[in-house]
Every structure is written in structure tokens, then in C-alpha cells.
Residue frames relative to the residue before (quaternion, step in Angstrom):
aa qw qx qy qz dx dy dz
X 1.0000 0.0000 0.0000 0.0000 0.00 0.00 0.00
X 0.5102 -0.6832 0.4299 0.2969 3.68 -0.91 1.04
X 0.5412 -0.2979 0.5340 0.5772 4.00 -1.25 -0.55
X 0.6767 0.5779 -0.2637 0.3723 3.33 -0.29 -1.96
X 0.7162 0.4751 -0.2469 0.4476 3.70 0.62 -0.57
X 0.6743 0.4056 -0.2044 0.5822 3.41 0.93 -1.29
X 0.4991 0.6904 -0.3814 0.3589 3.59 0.79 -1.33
X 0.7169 0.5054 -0.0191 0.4799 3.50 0.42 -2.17
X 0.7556 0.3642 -0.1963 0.5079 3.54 0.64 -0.95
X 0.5805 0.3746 -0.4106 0.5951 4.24 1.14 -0.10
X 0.6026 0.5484 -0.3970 0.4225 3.71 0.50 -0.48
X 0.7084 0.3210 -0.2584 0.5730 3.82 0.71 -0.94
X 0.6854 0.4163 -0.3465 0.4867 3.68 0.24 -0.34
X 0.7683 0.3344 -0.3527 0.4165 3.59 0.73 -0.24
X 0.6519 0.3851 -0.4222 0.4984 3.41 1.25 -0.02
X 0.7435 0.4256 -0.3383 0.3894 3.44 0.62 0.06
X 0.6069 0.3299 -0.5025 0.5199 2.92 1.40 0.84
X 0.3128 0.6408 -0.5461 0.4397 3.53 0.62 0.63
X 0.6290 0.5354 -0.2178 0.5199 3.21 0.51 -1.61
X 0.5598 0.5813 -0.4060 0.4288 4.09 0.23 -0.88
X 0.8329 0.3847 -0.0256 0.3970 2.51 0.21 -2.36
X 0.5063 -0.6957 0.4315 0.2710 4.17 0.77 0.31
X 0.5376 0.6087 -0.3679 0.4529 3.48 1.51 0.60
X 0.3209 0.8362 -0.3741 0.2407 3.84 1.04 0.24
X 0.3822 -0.7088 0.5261 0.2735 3.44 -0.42 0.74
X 0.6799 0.5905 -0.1997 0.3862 3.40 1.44 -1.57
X 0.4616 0.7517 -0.4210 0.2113 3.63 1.20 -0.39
X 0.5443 0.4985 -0.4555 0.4977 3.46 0.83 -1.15
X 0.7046 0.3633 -0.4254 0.4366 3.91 -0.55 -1.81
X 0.7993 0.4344 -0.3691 0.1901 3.98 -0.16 -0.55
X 0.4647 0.5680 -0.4378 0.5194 3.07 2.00 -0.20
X 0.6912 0.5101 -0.3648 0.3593 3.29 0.31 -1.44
X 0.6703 0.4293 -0.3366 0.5031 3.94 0.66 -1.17
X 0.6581 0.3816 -0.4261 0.4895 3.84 0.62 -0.34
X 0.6732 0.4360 -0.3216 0.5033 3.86 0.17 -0.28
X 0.6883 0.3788 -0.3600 0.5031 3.44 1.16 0.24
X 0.6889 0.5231 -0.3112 0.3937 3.79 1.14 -0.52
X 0.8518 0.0682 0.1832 0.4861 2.52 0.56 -2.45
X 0.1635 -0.7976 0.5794 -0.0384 3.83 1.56 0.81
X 0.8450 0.2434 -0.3966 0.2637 3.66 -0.24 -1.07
X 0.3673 0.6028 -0.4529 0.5446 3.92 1.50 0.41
X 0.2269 -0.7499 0.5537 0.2821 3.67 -0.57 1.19
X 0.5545 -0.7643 0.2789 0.1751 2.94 -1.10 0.67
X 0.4763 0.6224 -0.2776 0.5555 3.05 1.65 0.54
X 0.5871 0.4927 -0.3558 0.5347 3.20 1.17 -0.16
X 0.7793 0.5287 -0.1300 0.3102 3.13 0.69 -1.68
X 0.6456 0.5433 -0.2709 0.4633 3.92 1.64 -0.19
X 0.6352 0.3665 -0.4005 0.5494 3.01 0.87 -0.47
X 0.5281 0.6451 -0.4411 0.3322 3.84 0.75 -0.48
X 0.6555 0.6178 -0.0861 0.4257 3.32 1.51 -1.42
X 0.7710 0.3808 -0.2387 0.4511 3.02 1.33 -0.92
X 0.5536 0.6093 -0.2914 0.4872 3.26 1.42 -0.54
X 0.6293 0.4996 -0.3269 0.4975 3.62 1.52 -0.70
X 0.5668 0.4985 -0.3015 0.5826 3.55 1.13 -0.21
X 0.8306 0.2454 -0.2891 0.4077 3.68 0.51 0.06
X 0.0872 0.8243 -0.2714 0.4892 2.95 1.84 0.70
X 0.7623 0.4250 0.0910 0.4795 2.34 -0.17 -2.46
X 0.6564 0.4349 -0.2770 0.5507 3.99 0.27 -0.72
X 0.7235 0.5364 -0.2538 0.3526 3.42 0.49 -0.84
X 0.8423 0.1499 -0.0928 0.5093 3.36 1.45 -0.90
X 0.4874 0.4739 -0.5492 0.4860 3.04 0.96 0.73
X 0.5686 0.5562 -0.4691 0.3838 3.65 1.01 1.26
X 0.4747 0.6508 -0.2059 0.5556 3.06 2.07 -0.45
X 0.1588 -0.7513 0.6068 0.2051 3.79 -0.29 0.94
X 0.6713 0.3649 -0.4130 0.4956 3.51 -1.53 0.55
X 0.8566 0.2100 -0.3633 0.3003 3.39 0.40 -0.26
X 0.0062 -0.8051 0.5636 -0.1848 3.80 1.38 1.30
X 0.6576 0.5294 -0.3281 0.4239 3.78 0.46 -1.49
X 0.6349 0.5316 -0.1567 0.5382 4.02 0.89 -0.96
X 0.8499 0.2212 -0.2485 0.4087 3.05 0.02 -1.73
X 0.6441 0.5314 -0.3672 0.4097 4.47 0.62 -0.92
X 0.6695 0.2750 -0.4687 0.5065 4.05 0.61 0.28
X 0.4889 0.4402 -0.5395 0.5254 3.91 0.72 0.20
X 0.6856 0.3150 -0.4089 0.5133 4.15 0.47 -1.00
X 0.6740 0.4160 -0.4322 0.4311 3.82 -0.05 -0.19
X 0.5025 0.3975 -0.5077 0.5759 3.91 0.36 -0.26
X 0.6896 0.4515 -0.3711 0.4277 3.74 -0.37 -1.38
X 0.8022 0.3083 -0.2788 0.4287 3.53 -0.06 -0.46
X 0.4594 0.5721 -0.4373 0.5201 3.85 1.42 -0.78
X 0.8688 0.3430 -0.1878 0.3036 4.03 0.82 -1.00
X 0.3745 0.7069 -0.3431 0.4922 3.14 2.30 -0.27
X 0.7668 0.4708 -0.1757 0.3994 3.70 1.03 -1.28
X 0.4501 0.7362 -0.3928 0.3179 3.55 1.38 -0.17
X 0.4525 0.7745 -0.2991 0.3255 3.36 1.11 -0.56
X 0.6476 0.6843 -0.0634 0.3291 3.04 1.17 -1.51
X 0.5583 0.4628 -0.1083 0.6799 2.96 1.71 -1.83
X 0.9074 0.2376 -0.1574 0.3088 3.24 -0.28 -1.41
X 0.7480 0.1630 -0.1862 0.6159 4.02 0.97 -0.06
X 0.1429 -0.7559 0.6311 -0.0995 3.48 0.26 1.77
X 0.5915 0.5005 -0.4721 0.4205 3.86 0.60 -0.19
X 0.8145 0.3386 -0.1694 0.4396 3.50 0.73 -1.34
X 0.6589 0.3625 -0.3252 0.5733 4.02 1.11 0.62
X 0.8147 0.2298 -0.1788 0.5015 3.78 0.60 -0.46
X 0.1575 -0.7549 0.6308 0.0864 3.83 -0.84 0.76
X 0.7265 0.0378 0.0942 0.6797 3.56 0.92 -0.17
X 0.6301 -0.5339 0.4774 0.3000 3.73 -1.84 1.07
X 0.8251 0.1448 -0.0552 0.5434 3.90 -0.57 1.46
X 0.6897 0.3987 -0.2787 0.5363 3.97 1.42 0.13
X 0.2665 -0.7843 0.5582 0.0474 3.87 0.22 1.08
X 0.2556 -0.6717 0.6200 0.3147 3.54 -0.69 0.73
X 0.4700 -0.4573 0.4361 0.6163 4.33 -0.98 -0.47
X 0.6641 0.1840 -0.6328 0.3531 3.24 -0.60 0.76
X 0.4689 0.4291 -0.6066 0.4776 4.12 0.40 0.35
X 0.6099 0.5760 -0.3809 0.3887 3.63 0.62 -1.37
X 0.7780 0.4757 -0.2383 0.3341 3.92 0.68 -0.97
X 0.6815 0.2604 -0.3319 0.5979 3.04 1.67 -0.16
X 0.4774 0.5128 -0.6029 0.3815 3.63 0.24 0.67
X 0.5505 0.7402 -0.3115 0.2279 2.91 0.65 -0.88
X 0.5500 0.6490 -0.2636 0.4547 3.45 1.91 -1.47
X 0.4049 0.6561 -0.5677 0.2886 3.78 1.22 -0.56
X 0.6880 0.4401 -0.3350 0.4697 3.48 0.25 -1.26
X 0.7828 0.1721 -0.3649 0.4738 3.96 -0.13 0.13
X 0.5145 0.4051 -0.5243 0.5444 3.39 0.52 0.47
X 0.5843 0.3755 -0.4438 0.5662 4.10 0.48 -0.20
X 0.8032 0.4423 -0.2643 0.2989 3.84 0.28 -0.76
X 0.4515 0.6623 -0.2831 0.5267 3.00 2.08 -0.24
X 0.5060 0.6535 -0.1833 0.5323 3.55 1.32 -1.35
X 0.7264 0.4156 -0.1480 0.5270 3.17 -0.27 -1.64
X 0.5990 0.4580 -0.3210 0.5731 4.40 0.44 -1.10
X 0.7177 0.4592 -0.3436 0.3949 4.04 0.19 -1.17
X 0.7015 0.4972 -0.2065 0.4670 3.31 0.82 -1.85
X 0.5895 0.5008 -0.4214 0.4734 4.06 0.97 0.01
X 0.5059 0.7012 -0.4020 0.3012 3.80 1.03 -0.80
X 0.2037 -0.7554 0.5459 0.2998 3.65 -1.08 0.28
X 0.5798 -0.5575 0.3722 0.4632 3.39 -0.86 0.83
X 0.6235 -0.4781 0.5571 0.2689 3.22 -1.76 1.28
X 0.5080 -0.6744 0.5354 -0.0209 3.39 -1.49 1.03
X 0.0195 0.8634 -0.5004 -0.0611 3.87 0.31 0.58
């Protein structure tokens, strides 16, 4: 098993068990980005759902064979981790090109979205 694998797979499993466990830093930005998207999802329901989708995700991207499954669940998750940006410019940007740390926490996903890539672009074509 690579770094890049394990690396990617403690990162989602610890933050989504933060999230479980009611001890997230990230909680505010996800209320605020969930009351801005999808509000009519209560929002109790819809965090622990999140967090549990985030350890998921950690969980099988440790499991070889399931890359084809497990990198469009990590690429949604991050496609919605980054929404923030767009949709709460107060809480990620202090100035054009200057990321407060919660912009800083989702840039950051570049690097597993590149390691995701790099994980796909290793796959052998599926077999019909």
C-alpha cells in the first residue's frame, strides 16, 4: 500500500470522525455552507451523514480494487468541501488571492484531488 494512500485515507477518517464525535473545527463553515445550499435537509440529519461519508471514503480508499467506486465518492466530497469559496466569500477570502484558514483548509484538498488523479491514472482499463 502507497503513503499517498494511507496519507488520504487518515485525513478522511480523522476528520470525519471529529465531525461524529462533535469536536470539529469545520462545523461552523459546514453549517453556514449547508444553510446556504441545501437548508431544506435538516441539519441534524445531514452531519452526521457527512461525516460518516467522509469515513467511508477514508476507509476505502484503503481497500485496493475498489479505486473505480471509491475516487468519484472522493471527488464529489471535495467538488462539495470547495463550495464554500463560491458561496461564503466572507468566511474563505479576506482579500482577491489571500484565503483566510478556512480558504487555506480547503485548498489544501488540491493535493488529494492530484493524488486521486495520479491513484485513477495508475488503474488498468476495466476488462469487458
Amino acid at each position: 500500500m502507497n503513503f499517498a494512500r494511507i496519507a488520504i485515507s487518515v485525513v478522511y477518517i480523522w476528520f470525519g470522525a471529529l465531525k461524529l464525535a462533535g469536536a470539529s473545527p469545520a462545523s461552523p463553515l459546514v453549517l453556514a455552507l449547508h444553510q446556504h445550499t441545501i437548508p431544506f435537509i435538516p441539519f441534524d440529519i445531514f452531519f452526521p451523514l457527512f461525516a460518516g461519508f467522509e469515513v467511508l471514503i477514508g476507509l476505502l480508499i484503503l481497500k485496493k480494487g475498489y479505486e473505480r467506486v471509491t475516487i468519484p465518492l472522493l471527488l464529489l466530497h471535495l467538488f462539495a468541501t470547495a463550495l464554500p469559496l463560491v458561496f461564503l466569500p466572507d468566511l474563505t477570502w479576506t482579500a482577491p488571492f489571500a484565503l483566510t484558514i478556512e480558504g487555506q483548509y480547503i485548498v489544501k484538498n488540491v493535493l488529494i484531488i492530484a493524488l486521486a488523479i495520479d491513484m485513477a491514472a495508475g488503474l488498468k482499463p476495466m476488462k469487458r
